[in-house]
C-alpha positions in Angstrom: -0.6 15.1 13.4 1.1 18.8 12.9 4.1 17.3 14.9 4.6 14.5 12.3 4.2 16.7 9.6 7.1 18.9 10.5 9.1 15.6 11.1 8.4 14.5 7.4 9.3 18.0 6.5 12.2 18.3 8.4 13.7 14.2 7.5 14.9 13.4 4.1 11.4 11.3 2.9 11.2 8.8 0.2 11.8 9.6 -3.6 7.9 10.4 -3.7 7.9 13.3 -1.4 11.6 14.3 -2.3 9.9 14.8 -5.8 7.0 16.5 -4.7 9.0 19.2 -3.0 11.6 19.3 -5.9 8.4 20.3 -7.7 7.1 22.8 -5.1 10.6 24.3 -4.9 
């Protein structure tokens, strides 16, 4: 699961998580 994690972390995800790391940022 850690290795998928990274992936979604390191690939552009949908506008969900793009907005939930806007937010974080």
């Amino acid at each position: 699961m850690r290795t998928h994690n990274l992936h979604v972390c390191q690939l552009p995800a949908p506008g969900a998580v793009t907005s939930n790391s806007a937010r974080s940022g």
